[in-house]
N, C-alpha and C positions, 0 to 999 in steps of 0.2 A: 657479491661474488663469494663462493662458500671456496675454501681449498683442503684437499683431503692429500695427505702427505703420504705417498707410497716408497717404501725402502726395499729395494730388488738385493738379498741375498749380501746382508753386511758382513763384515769377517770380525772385525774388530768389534768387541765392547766400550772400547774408547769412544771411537765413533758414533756407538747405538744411543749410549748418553748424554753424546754431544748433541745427536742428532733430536734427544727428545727435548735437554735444554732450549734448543730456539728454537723447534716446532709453540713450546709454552711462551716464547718471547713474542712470538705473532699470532696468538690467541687460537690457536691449531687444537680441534678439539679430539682430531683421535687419530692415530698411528695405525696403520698397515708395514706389518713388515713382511716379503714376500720370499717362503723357504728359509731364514737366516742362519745363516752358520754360525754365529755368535750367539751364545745364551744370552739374549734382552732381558734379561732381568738380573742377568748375576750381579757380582759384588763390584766389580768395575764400572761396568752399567750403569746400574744405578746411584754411584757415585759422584760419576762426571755429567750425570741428568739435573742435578741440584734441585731447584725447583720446577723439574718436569718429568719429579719422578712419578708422580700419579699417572700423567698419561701415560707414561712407559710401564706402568701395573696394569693399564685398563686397554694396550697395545691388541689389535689383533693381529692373531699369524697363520697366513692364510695358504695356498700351495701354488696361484697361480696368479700372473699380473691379471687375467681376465677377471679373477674371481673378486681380486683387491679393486679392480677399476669399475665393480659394477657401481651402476648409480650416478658416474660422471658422464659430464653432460658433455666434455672433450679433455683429453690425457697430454698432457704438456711432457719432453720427454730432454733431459739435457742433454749434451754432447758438447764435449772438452777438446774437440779439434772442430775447426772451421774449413770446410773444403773446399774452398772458390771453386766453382764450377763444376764441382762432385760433390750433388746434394744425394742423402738417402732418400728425400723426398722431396715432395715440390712445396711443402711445406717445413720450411728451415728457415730459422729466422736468427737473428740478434736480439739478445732478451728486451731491450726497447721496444723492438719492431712487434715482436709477441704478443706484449702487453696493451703497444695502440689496436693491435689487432682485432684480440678479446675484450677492449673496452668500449669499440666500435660495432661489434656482430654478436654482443650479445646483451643477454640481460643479467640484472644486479643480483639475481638467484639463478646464475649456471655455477654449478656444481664443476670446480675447477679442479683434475687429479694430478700431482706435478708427482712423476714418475723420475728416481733417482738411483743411483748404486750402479753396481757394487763399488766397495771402498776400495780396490785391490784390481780390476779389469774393467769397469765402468760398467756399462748394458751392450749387451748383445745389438749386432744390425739387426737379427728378427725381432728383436724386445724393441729397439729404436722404432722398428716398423709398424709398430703395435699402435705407437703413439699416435695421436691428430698432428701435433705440432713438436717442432725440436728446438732450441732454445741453445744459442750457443752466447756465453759470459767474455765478452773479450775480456782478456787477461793477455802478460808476457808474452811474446814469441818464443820466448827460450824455456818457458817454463808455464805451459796453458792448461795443464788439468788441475782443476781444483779438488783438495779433500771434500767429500760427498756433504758433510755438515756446513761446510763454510759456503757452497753451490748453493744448500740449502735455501741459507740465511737470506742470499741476494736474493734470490728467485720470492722467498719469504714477501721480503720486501715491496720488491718489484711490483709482483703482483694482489698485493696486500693492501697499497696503500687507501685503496679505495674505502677499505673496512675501517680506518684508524684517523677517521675525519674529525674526531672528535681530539687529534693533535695540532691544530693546527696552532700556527705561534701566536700569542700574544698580538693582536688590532696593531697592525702597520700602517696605521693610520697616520697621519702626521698632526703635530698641530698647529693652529693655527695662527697668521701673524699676531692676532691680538693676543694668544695667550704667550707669541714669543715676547710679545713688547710688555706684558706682565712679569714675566720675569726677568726683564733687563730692567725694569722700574726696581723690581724687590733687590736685585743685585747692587745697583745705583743707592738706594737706602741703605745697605748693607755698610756698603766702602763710606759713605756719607762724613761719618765720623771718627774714621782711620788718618793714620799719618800717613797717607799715600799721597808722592808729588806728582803724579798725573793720574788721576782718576779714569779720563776719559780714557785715557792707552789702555788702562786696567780693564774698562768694561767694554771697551772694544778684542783684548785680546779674548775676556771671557766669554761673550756673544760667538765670537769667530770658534773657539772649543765647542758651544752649541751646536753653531751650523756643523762641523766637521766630525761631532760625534752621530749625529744624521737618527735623532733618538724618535722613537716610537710615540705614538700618546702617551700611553700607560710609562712608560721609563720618563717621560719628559715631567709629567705630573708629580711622577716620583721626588724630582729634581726639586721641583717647586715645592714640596710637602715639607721638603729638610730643609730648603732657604727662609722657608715660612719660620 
């Protein structure tokens, strides 16, 4: 899934460098910003961009969502209130539902445009309706729009993960009883020759810290490399 980050008419510069910041933290290779009232490049801007100030130099700024959304394959569009039963479309979703959506009915090169702003009135209902899909973040009741950079980041996320497989944690593999009963033997050698008056208690409490720290291969080996 390719994603092409469109910013509808930002006001702030705060914002635009925020917004390029974590565009560069989910590997986002080019900015559309659509009409901006903020100079994207000024001295604020590219400030608070830190390390995404390149893409915010190499930004294009373009006059119209159509023109920003050419080449997407389907237009993802947020919306910061949830309407039970006053959808703008028949497509409105919860950013979950979105995401099983597009990773069921499409393929791994659809060209995904996630359509955001403004930072100050959100998107227009015609600009909403532009969109394929609307993506709403639950958040607070008391407090449910989010600033346009921080929608971003989750939507980033969200829909990102598929691209960033190459995160995955550290082999949660377990291991195995004989290599736990190895290192309750090296542990048992260890105390061997201590003044401790019950040993067993000692490597039974130690064992029981093993099982309850619920350690990985890789961490558990570790374990064993420094009792070694």
């Amino acid at each position: 899934m390719f994603l092409k980050v469109i910013v509808v008419d930002p006001k702030y510069q705060l914002n635009v460098g925020y917004i390029a910041r974590t565009a560069a933290n989910f590997g986002v290779k080019k900015l559309f910003f659509v009409s901006p009232r903020a100079d994207i490049h000024g001295k604020k801007a590219v400030m608070f961009s830190k390390h995404g100030a390149g893409l915010l130099k190499n930004a294009a700024t373009v006059n119209s969502i159509d023109e920003a959304t050419e080449g997407c394959d389907v237009v993802i569009g947020s919306s910061g209130i949830w309407r039970e039963g006053e959808r703008l479309n028949e497509h409105e979703y919860l950013i979950d539902q979105a995401v099983e959506k597009i990773k069921s009915g499409r393929g791994r090169n659809t060209v995904v445009g996630l359509l955001i702003g403004r930072d100050d009135i959100g998107l227009s209902r015609d600009e909403l309706e532009k969109c394929d899909m609307l993506v709403h973040i639950p958040s607070s009741k008391e407090y449910p729009v989010l600033n346009i950079s921080h929608a971003l980041a989750i939507m980033l996320y969200c829909f990102g993960k598929e691209n960033f497989r190459g995160y995955e944690r550290i082999s949660q593999e377990k291991p195995s009883p004989e290599e736990i009963k190895a290192l309750e033997s090296i542990f048992e050698r260890m105390i061997e020759k201590k003044r401790i008056r019950n040993r067993k208690a000692a490597r039974n409490i130690f064992m029981k810290m093993v099982r309850r720290a619920r350690l990985n291969r890789s961490e558990f080996h570790a374990v064993m490399t420094a009792f070694k």
